[in-house]
C-alpha positions as CSV (number, residue, x, y, z in Angstrom):
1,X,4.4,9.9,11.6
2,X,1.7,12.7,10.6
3,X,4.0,13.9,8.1
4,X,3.8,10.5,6.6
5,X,-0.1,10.1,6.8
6,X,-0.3,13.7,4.9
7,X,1.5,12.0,2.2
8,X,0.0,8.8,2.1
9,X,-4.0,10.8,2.3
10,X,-2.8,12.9,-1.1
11,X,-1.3,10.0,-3.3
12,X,-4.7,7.9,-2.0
13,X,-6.6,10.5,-2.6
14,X,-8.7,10.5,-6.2
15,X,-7.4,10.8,-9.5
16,X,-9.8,10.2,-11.8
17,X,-13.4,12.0,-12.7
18,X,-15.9,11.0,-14.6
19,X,-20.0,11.8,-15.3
20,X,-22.7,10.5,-13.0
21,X,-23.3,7.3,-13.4
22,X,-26.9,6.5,-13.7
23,X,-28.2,4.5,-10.5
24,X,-29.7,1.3,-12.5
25,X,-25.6,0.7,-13.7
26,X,-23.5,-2.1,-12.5
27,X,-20.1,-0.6,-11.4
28,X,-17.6,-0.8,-14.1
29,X,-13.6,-2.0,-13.7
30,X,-11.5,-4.7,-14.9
31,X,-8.7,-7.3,-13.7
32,X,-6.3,-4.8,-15.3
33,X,-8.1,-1.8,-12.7
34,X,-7.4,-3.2,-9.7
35,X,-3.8,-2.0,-8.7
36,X,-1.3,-1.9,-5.3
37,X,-2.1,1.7,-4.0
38,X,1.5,2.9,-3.9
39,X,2.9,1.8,-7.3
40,X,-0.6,1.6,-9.4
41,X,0.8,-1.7,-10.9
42,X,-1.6,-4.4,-11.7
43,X,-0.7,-8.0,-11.7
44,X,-0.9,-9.3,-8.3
45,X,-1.6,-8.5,-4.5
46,X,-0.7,-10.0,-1.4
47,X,-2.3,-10.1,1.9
48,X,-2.6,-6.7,3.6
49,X,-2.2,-4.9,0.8
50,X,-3.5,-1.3,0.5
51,X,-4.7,-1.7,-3.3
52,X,-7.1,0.6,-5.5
53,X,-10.0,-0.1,-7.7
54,X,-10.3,2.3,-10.7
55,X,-13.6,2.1,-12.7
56,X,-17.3,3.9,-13.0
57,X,-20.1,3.6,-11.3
58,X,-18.3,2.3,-8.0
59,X,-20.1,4.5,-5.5
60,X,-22.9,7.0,-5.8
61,X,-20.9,9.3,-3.4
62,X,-17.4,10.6,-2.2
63,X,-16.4,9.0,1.4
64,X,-13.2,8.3,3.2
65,X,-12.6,6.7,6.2
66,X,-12.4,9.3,9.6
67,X,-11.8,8.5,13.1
68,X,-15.3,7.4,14.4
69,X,-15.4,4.8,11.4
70,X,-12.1,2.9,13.0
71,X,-12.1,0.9,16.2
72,X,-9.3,-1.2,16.6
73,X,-10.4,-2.4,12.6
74,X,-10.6,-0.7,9.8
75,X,-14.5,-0.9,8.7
76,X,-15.6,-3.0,5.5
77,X,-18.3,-0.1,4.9
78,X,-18.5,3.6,4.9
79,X,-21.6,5.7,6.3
80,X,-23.9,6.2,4.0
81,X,-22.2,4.7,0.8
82,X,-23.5,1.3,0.3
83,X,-20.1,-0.4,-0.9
84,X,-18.9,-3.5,-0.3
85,X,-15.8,-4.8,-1.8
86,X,-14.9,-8.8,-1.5
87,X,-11.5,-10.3,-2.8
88,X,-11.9,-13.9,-2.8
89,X,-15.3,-14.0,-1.3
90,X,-14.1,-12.2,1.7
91,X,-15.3,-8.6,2.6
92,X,-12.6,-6.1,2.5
93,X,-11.8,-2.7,4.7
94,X,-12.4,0.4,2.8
95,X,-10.3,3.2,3.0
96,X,-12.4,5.6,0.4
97,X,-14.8,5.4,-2.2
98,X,-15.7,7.4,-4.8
99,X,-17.8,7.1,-8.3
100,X,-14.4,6.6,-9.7
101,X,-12.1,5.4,-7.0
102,X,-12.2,2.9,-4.5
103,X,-9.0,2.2,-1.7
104,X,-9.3,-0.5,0.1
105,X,-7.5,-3.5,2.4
106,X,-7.0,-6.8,0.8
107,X,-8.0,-9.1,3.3
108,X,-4.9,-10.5,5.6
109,X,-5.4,-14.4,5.6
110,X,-5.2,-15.1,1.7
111,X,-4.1,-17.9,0.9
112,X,-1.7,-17.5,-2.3
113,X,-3.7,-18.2,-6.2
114,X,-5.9,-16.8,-8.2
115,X,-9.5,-15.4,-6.9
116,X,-11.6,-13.2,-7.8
117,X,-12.8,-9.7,-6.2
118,X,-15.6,-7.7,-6.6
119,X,-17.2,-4.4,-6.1
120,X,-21.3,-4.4,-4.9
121,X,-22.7,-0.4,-4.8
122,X,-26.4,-0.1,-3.7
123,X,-27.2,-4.0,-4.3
124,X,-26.2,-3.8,-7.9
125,X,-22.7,-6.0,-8.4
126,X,-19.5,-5.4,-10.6
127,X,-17.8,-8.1,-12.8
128,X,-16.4,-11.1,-10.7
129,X,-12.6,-9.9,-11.7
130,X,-9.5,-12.4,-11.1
131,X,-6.2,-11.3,-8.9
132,X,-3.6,-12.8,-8.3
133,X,-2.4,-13.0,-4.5
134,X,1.3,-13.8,-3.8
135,X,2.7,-13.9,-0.4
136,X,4.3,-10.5,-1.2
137,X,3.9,-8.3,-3.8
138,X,5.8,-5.1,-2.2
139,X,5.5,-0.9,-3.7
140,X,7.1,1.6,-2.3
141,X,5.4,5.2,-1.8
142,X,6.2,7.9,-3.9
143,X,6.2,11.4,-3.4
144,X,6.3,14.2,-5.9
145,X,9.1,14.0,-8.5
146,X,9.3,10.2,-7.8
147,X,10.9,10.9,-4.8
148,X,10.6,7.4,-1.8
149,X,8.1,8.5,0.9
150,X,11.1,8.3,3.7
151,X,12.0,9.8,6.5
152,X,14.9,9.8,9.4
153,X,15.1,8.0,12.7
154,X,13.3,11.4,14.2
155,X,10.2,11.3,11.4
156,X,11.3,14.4,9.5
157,X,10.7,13.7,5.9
158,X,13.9,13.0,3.6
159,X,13.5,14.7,0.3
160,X,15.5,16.8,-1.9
161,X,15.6,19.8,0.1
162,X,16.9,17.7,3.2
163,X,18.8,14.8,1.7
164,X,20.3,11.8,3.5
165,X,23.9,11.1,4.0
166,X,25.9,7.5,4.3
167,X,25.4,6.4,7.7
168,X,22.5,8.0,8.2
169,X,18.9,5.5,9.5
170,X,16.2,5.8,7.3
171,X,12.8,3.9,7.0
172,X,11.1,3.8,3.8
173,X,7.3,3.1,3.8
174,X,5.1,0.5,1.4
175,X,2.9,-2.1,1.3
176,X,2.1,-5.8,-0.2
177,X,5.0,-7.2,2.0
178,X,2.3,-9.4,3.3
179,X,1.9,-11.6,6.7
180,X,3.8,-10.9,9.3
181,X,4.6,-12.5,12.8
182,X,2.8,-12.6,14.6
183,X,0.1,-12.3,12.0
184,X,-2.5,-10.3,11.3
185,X,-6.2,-10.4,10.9
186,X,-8.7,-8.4,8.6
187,X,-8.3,-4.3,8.6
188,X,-6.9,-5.2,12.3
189,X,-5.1,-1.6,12.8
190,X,-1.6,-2.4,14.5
191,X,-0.8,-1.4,17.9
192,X,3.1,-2.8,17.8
193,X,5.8,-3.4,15.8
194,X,4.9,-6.7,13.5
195,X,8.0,-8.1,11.7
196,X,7.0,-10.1,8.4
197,X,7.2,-13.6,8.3
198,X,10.5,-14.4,6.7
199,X,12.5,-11.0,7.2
200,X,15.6,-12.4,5.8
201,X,14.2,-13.1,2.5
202,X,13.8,-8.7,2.4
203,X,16.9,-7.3,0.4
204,X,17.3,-3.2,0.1
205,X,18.7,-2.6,-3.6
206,X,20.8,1.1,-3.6
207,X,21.9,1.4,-7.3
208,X,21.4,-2.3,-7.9
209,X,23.7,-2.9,-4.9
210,X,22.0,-5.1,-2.4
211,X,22.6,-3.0,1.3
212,X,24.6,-5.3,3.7
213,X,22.2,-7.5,5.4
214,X,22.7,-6.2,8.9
215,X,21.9,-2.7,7.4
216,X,18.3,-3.6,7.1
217,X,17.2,-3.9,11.3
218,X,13.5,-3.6,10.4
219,X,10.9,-4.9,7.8
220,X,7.0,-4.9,8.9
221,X,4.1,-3.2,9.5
222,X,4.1,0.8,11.2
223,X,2.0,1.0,14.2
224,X,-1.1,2.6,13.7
225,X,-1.9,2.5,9.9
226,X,-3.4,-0.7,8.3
227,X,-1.6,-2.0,5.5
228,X,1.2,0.2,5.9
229,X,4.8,-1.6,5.7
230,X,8.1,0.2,6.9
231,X,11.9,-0.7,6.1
232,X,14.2,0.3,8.7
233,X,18.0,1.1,6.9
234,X,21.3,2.4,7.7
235,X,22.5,3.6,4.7
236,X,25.5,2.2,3.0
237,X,28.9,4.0,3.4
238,X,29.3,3.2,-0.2
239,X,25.4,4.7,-1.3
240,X,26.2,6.7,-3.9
241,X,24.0,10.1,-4.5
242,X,20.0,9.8,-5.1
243,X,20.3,6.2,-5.9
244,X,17.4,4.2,-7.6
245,X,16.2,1.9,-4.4
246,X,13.9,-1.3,-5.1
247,X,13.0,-3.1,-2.4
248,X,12.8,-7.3,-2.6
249,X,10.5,-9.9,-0.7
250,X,11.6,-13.8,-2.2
251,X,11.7,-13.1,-5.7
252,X,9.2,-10.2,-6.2
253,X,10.5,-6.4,-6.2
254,X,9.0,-3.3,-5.6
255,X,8.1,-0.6,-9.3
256,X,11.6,0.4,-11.0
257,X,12.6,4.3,-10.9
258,X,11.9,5.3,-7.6
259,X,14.7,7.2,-6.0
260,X,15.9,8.0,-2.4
261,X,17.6,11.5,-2.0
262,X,21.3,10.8,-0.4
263,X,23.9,13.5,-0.9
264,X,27.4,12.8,-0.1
């Protein structure tokens, strides 16, 4: 699991720099900034999303979340930062905030429409900017050279350099999968296993070949990590090598071209 929260800290970490912003400013950002974490697509969110605000102006300093922030939640303010973040009026857990970046927890009880959310730094607020919250909205995690953030039954990391084979179990990690059973509350950091709500509307696409149902033993949240979604897989004997995988929650799939190394 460490290896896994190393990956997950570098592609959350910050991206994009920018010049002071003066203190008077409101932060700036659009519908069209606000973006699921893993796959930095715009468009919708669901429930228990990990999701990231790009902009200016969204913090006057550099924080990310550490251990004597986090109880059993995940807090909806950092030491010494002064942001707030609401998505439809309700106040959502931070992961990190920056002048330029913000990560944070879309709340867990949305209901499914358009809102708005809403970034507040030092008293002075953003634009009211609409989302859209489906019940799941899934991304996978990406490593370098667009590589699945996966690794085997034992936690080592699958990448090129230690491929998978047919048969093996794998568990691929995302988020925006959405509620789960039973459900969660806001930035509530899991303790157990959580499957979502309707697992059997989860399909596993290897190639554009759906993996037989009873391949897939596991979709929900990872213990320990808010917002963080894992799909438990025994892969295919038919997988073919380093196939494109897309994963699928009732109509909505996860960001095209991500691939899961497999060698045959």
């Amino acid at each position: 699991m460490l290896i896994i929260i190393a990956l997950l800290a570098t592609a959350l970490a910050s991206i994009v720099t920018g010049a002071e912003t003066p203190k008077s400013s409101a932060p700036v950002y659009s519908s069209a900034s606000i973006v699921n974490a893993a796959s930095n697509a715009s468009g919708a969110l669901a429930p228990n999303t990990i999701a990231t605000i790009y902009g200016q102006g969204l913090s006057y300093v550099t924080r990310a979340v550490g251990p004597a922030d986090v109880g059993d939640r995940l807090p909806t303010a950092l030491p010494g930062a002064g942001v707030r973040v609401t998505v439809c009026g309700i106040l959502s857990p931070l992961y990190y905030v920056s002048p330029t970046q913000i990560n944070f927890l879309v709340p867990a009880l949305l209901a499914s429409g358009d809102c708005t959310a809403q970034v507040v730094n030092s008293g002075v607020a953003g634009p009211a900017s609409v989302v859209s919250i489906l019940p799941a909205a899934p991304a996978l995690f990406v490593q370098e050279g667009g590589w699945a953030v996966a690794t085997f039954a034992d936690g080592s990391l699958v990448a090129p350099d230690r491929p998978s084979r047919p048969g093996d179990v794998v568990v691929l990690y995302s988020t925006g999968l959405g509620q789960t059973s039973p459900p969660m509350s806001d930035g509530l950091i899991p303790k157990a296993a959580a499957p979502i709500e309707r697992p059997a509307d989860a399909a596993v696409l290897l190639a554009g070949e759906a993996a037989p149902a009873g391949n897939v033993f596991y979709v929900g949240l990872t213990p320990g990590y808010g917002g963080l979604y894992q799909v438990n897989l025994i892969l295919p004997d038919s997988v073919g090598e380093n196939p494109e995988v897309i994963l699928s929650i009732g109509g909505q799939s996860s960001q095209p071209g991500v691939r899961l190394s497999v060698r045959r």
